[in-house]
Every structure is written in structure tokens, then in C-alpha cells.
N, C-alpha and C positions, 0 to 999 in steps of 0.2 A: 788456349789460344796464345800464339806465340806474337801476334800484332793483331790490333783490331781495335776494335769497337765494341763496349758494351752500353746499350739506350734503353733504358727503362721509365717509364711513366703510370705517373699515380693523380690519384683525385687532388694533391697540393704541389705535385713537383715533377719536374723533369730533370732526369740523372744522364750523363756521360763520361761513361771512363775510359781512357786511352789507354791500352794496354800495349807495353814494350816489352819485347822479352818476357813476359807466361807473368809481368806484373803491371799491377798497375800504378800509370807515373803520373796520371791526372784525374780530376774528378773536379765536372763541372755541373751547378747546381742553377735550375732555376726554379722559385717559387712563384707559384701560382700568382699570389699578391703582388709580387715583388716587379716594381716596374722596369723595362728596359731601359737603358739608356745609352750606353757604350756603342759606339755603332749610327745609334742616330746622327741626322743633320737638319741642320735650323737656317732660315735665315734669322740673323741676328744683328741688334744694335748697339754698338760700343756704348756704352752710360758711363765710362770714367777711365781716363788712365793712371797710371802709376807708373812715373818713372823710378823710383826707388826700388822696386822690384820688376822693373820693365813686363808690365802684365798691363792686361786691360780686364775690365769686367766688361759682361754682353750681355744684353736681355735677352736671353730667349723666349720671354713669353710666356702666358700663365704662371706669373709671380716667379718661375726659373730665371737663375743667374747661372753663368759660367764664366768661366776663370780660363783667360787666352793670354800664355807667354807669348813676347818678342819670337823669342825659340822656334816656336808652334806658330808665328806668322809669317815666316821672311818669303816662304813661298809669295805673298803676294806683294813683295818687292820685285817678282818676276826676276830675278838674278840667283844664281847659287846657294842652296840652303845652309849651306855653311859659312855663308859669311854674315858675319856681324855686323846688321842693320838695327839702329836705337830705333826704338819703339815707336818715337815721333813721327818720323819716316816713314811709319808702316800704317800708323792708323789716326785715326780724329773723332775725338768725341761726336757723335750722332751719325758715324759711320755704317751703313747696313753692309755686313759680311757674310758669307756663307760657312759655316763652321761644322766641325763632327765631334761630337762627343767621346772622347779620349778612355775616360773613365765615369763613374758614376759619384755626386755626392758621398761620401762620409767622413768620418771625425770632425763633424761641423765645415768642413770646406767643402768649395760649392764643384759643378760638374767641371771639368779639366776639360777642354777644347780645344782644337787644332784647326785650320785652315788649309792641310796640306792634307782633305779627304781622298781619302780609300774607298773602292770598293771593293774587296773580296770575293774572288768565283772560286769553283774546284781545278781550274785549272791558270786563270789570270788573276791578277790584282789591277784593276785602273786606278792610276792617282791622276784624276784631270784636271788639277792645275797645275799639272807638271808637265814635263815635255821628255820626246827620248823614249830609247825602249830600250829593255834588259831582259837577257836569259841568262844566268846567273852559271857558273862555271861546272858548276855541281850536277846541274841536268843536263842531260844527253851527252852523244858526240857533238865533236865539232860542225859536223856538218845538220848534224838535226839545231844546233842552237842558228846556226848561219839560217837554214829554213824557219825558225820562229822569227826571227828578228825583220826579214825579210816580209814574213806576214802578217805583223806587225804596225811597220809603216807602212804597210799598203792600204791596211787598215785607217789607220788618223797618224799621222807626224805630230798631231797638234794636241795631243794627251800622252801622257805616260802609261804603259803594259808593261808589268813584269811578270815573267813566264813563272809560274809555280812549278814545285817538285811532280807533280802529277800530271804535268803536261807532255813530260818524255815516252809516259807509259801508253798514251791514247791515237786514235788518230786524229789528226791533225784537222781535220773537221770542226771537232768537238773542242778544241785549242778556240777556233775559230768562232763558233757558235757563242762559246761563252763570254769570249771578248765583246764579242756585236750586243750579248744582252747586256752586258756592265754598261758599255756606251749609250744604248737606248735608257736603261735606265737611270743612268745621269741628265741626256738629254732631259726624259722626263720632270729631273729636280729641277735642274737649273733655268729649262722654261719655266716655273711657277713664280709668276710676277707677284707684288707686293710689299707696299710700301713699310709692313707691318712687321717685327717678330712675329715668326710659325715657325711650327716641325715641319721637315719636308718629307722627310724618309724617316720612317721607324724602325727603329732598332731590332737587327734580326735575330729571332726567337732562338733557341738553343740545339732544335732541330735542324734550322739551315745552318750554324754556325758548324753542327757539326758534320754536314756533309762536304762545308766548303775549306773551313780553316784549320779543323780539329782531326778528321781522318789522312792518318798516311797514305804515301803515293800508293802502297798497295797493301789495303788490309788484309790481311786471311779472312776476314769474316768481320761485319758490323751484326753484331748479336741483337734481337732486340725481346723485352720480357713477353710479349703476346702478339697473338695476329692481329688486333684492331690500330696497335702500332705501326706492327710491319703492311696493312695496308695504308695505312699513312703516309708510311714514309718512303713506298715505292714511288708514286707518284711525283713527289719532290723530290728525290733520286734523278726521275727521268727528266725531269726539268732541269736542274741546278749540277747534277754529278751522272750522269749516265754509265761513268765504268764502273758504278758502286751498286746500281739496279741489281744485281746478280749474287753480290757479296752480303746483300740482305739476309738473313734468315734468324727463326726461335732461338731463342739462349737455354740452354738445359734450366729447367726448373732450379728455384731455390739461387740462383745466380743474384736475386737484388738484395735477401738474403746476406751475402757473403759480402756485396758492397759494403753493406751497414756495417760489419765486424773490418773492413776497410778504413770506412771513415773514421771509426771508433779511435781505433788507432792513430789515425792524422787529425783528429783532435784531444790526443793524449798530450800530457808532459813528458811523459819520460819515454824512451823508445829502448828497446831492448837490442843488442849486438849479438851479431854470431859471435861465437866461443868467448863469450860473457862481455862485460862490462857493458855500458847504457849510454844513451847521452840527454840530456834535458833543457827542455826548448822552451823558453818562457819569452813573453814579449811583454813592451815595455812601451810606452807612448811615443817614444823616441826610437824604439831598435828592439830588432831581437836577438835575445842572449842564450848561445848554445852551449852547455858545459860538455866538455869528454869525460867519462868515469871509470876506471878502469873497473870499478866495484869490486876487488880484489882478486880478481884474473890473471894467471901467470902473464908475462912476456913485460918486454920491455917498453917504457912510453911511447916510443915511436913505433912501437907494433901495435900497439893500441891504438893510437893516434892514427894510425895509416888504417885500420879495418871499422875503425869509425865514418872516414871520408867519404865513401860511396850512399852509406845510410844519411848523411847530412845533407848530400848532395840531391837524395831521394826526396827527402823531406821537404823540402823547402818548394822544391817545386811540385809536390804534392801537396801541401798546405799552400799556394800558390803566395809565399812568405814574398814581401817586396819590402824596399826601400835596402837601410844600413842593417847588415847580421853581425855580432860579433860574435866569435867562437874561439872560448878557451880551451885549448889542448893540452893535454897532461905536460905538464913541465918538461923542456927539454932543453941541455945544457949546450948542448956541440950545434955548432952554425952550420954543418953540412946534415943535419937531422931534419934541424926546420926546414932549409934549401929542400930536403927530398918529401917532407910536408907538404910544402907551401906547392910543388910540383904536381905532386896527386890534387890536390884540391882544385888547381887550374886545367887538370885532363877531368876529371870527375865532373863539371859543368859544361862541357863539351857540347853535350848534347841537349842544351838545357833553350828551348826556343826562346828566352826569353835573355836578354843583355845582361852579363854579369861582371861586375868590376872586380875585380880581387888583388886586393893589397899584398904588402909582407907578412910572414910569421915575423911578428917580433922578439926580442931579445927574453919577453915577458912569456911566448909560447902564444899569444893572441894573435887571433890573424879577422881583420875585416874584409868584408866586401859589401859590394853595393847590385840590388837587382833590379829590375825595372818595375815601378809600379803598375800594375794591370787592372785585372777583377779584381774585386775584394777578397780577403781570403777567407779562407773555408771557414776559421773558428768565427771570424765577423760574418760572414752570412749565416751563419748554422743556429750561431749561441747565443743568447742573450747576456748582456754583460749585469751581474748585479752586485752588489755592496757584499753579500758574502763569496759568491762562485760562480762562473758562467755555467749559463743552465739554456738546454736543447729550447728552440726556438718552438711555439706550441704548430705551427705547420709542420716541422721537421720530426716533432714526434708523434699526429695525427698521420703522416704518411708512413713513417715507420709503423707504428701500429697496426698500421693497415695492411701494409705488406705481411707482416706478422699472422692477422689474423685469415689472413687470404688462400695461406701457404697451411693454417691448420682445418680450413673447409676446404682445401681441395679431395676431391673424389668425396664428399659426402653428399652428393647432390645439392637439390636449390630449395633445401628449406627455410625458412624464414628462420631469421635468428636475432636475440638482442646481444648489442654490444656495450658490456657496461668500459665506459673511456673515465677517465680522469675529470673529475671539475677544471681543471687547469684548461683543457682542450674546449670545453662548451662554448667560448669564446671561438673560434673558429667554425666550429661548427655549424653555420647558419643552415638555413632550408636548403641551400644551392649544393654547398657541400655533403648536405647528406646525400643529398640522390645523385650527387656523383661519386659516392663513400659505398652505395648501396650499387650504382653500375658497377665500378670495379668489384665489387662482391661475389657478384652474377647472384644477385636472390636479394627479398625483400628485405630489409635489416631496423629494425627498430633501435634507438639510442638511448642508455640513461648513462647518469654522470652522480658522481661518487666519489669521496674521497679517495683517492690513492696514488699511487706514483703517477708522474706523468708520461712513463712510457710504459705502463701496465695496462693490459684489458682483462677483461672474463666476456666468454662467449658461453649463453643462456640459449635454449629452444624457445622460440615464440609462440606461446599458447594465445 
């Protein structure tokens, strides 16, 4: 697959990989347990400001707090979001706002919230406390953008549409169609009165995320691991992405498989280069720190340097790495080296959906940048952090396992089998999960638990 989709789902997780170019340049994970957040919207009440960091806290409700920059409120100065409105100006303790969850708690800081909500179609985005409409330069002719724009405001003047990449490929219907439901279902939030913190809209599941935010304007194919999926996710197809209903279909066996030797690797330290040397990616509570290593491979540091670039540029946004990176590049003396460095580095993120800052190579051969924080990244949601070594999350290797063991009872029919798993894993496994552990199986499975690795099983005949 030269673009697409790969969707796979198991009794703990749902997987999405974006594949560019015959690789894969993203992988999004959601666990079963693991609650949504990013995406949702609350009404909410200011309980404190801070002007020293021009932030407010909000209650959202059921003991939730979120954390709303100045930044993240001028929208409802109703003037231009770029201008610099103090905080005081914008909000008052006991204030009810409507806000969207940005990102999700972690590292002890609470959910990150905005005021300038989104809603995401497969073909528009509403931001309705915005005003204006945009089709953006990049889709279509001139004359198909003059037609969205046009349909547009015909639509509401009085919210913001900006046309996505996959709105040039469609008919103009279906542009239309999706607009009307974003607006209906804002109407929907924004009618629900109360004078209370609540959620209003929950946060959408990993399956719409990727029919609306995550698939390019034109897949080859959205792959999916089995038919109980792919009828799943025709339906929501025809609802939410209609030109994608057709680009459904099975993924060749053994395909979730190869993810896992994916992942494995984007949560490695060291990464391996074509025609030798590595680079090694360590992070740090503060940053993460990328070394270049030639590891004793002919050429010169800046040929080194230069065939590392595209692999860091992989990484990072495969490991969906945010905040400050620093990356040390093999020493280089002459200032038009780094000049043609620091050049590859700023085309190499080109295409990287996500806002990248990129500083100088310095005098030192270090060059920083800065990237947007988003999701969490892959090793934080995957791994558990511990005192000697991060170690595979026990969902993350009950679903592994299972794919595992799935892939060695195919074509043996549906006899009952026992799975001896790990003691580590018995913790996850309650009654609910077995007999979704035992569906995905296709056959009855009995469990015990046994010392041994946590991502080993043995597979027993059930007498």
C-alpha cells in the first residue's frame, strides 16, 4: 500500500496506521480502559485565575479540572485571535464557558483547553465561535475554491467552515452534507442549558477520528484486520466519509503482526540508518535528546548528518515526540555545512501535519526545534514507566498476545484451547475480558496464569 489505512481491533485496543509512501508515518493507539478526552467539550466553570501565567483553571466536573491559557481564550474577546488580550479581559472567576479539551492529562498537569472549539468532518471543520470561511490554497482550482466559499456563506456567515483537503475530490453535496451535520451538531451542544459543569460532546473514538482527521484526501485502500470490523465501519463510512465506503476492504493476513515489529521499533532507543551508522533518541522530563552516530561508517560528517535527517524527521512523528528536541549532529566545522544541514532538516518536516519550529545548527553542530504537543506519545501510552526500565503496559501485551496466539490457531478449526498468559496479565483479565479474548479467538478458551514473561503464552488442547 502506497497510502492508506491500516485498522485493526482486538479485545484491549484499537490500532491506526497511516501509511505514506509503502511506510508507515503514524500509529494511533487506543486502549480499551483508557478514557477519551481530547476532542471533548464541557461546559465549564473558571474557579481561579492566574495572571502570572495568564491561565485559568475550569471545573469540568466530576472532580475534572482543566488548564485554559489567555492564548486558548481570546476567541471569546470576539476580536482577532492574534491579538494580545490579558486574561482579565477575557474571563472572571465563576464564569460558565464552553470549552474543548485540547489534550489529555499527564505528567501531573491537568487537561489543556481551548475555547476556540473545533469540530472535525471528512470534509469540513466548524469552529463556531468563529466567523468567516476559508478554502485553503492548496485544494482545488480557483474556481472550485470560489464554489466552496460561496457554499459556505450560504450556509451560516455566523460560524467559521474551513474546507479540508478531501473536499476537492468529492461532490459538492457531500462538502455540503457534512457542513449541515457539524452545525446541527453543535446546535445540539450549545442548546444544552445548565447552570452546572458537564461534558457535552464526548470525545470521538479512534474509529471516527480516523475516518475524518486521519485518512488522506485519497487513500488506495483503508485496510481493516477482519469482516466484523469492516462491517462496522462501513456504516460509519456512510455516515461521516462517504467517498471512503468503497476503499474499505481485508488486510492480507499477518498485517497486525508486522505492526507490532513497527511499534517495536518506535519504541526502541537506537534506530538503525541506511549505509550504517544509528541515531539515539532518549527523552528527558524537559526534552528529547537525539544523538547522530556515525558508528564507524565511511563518509564524511555531513554525509552522515544529511542521511540521518529524513530518519529523525520519521521518528518523531512516528513516536508522536512533542514539545523542545535537541539533536546533536556529528561535528562540523565549516558554516556552509551546517547552512546545508540546518536546510534538509527544515524540508524534512515539510510534511509533518503537526507545527514545527526549527532553530539554527549551531557553532556546537546542535540544532533545536520545537513541535506541537498533541496525543501522548507512543512510549507514554504503551509503557509503563518503572524505577529500573519501561516495561510494555499489561493491555498492550494481553492484545499482543493475542494477536499472537490468533495468527497460530488459524486454519486449525474451533477447538477449545487453554491459554497459559503471564501472572502479570491476570490483572486485566477479568470475566469481561475473557469472553472478549475468547470472541476474538473464534472458540471456547479457558485461561491460566504462570510465571513467565509478560509477553509469552503456551497454547494447551482443552480436555
Amino acid at each position: 500500500m502506497k497510502q492508506g489505512l491500516f485498522i485493526d481491533r482486538g479485545p484491549f485496543e484499537t490500532r491506526v496506521a497511516l501509511i505514506e509512501r509503502e511506510r508507515v508515518a503514524e500509529i494511533h493507539v487506543e486502549l480499551a480502559d483508557e478514557a477519551r478526552v481530547a476532542g471533548a467539550v464541557w461546559r465549564g466553570r473558571v474557579t481561579d485565575l492566574m495572571p502570572e501565567l495568564q491561565a485559568a483553571a475550569v471545573d469540568l466536573g466530576q472532580g475534572v479540572t482543566g488548564f485554559l491559557r489567555a492564548a486558548d481564550a481570546r476567541v471569546l474577546d470576539g476580536s482577532a485571535t492574534d491579538k494580545r488580550v490579558p486574561l482579565k479581559k477575557l474571563l472572571r472567576r465563576g464564569q460558565m464557558v464552553l470549552v474543548q479539551a485540547v489534550r489529555g492529562a499527564a505528567d501531573g498537569k491537568q487537561v489543556r483547553l481551548s475555547a476556540d472549539i473545533a469540530l472535525h468532518g471528512r470534509y469540513v471543520s466548524l469552529y463556531p465561535v468563529r466567523q468567516g470561511t476559508e478554502v485553503p490554497k492548496r485544494i482545488g482550482d480557483p474556481d472550485q475554491r470560489e464554489s466552496l466559499l460561496d457554499m459556505f456563506t450560504a450556509l451560516d456567515p455566523g460560524v467559521r467552515l474551513v474546507a479540508r483537503p478531501a473536499a476537492a475530490r468529492v461532490d459538492p453535496d457531500l462538502v455540503r452534507a457534512d457542513a449541515t451535520r457539524l452545525m446541527a451538531e453543535w446546535d445540539e451542544i450549545s442548546g444544552l442549558d445548565g447552570a452546572v459543569p458537564a461534558r457535552l460532546r464526548d470525545a470521538p473514538d479512534l474509529l471516527h477520528r480516523a475516518l475524518t482527521e486521519l485518512a488522506p484526501p485519497a487513500p488506495e485502500t483503508i485496510a481493516v484486520s477482519d469482516r466484523g470490523l469492516s462491517a462496522d465501519l462501513r456504516p460509519l463510512a456512510n455516515r461521516i466519509a462517504p467517498d471512503l465506503v468503497e476503499r474499505v476492504s481485508l488486510a492480507p493476513p499477518g498485517q497486525g503482526l508486522e505492526l507490532d515489529q513497527v511499534l517495536d521499533e518506535a519504541l526502541a532507543r537506537e534506530v538503525g540508518l541506511p549505509g550504517g551508522g544509528r541515531i539515539v533518541i532518549e527523552a528527558t522530563t524537559a526534552l528529547t535528546a537525539i544523538d547522530v552516530d556515525s558508528g564507524g561508517a565511511r563518509g564524511t560528517p555531513v554525509d552522515h548528518n544529511m542521511r540521518a535527517i529524513p530518519e529523525i524527521a520519521h521518528q518523531i512523528r512516528l513516536r508522536r515526540i512533542g514539545g523542545p528536541v535537541v539533536i546533536d549532529f556529528i561535528s562540523m566545522r565549516a558554516g556552509n555545512e551546517r547552512k546545508r544541514v540546518e536546510a534538509a532538516l527544515r524540508r524534512a518536516f515539510e510534511r509533518d501535519p503537526v507545527m514545527v519550529d526549527i532553530g539554527q545548527v549551531d557553532r556546537f553542530s546542535l540544532a533545536t526545534l520545537v513541535r506541537g504537543r498533541g496525543e501522548a506519545g507512543l512510549a507514554r501510552q504503551l509503557l509503563r514507566q518503572t524505577s529500573e526500565q519501561p516495561r510494555m503496559r499489561e493491555a498492550v501485551a494481553a492484545a499482543r498476545v493475542l494477536r499472537q496466539a490468533a495468527a497460530e490457531l488459524a486454519g486449525v478449526g474451533l477447538l477449545p484451547v487453554t491459554l497459559s498468559l503471564s501472572l502479570e496479565l491476570q490483572p486485566v483479565m477479568d470475566a469481561d475480558a475473557v469472553a472478549r479474548a475468547s470472541a476474538f479467538l473464534a472458540r471456547p478458551v479457558s485461561f491460566v496464569f504462570e510465571a513467565r514473561d509478560i509477553d509469552s503464552f503456551a497454547i494447551g488442547r482443552r480436555r
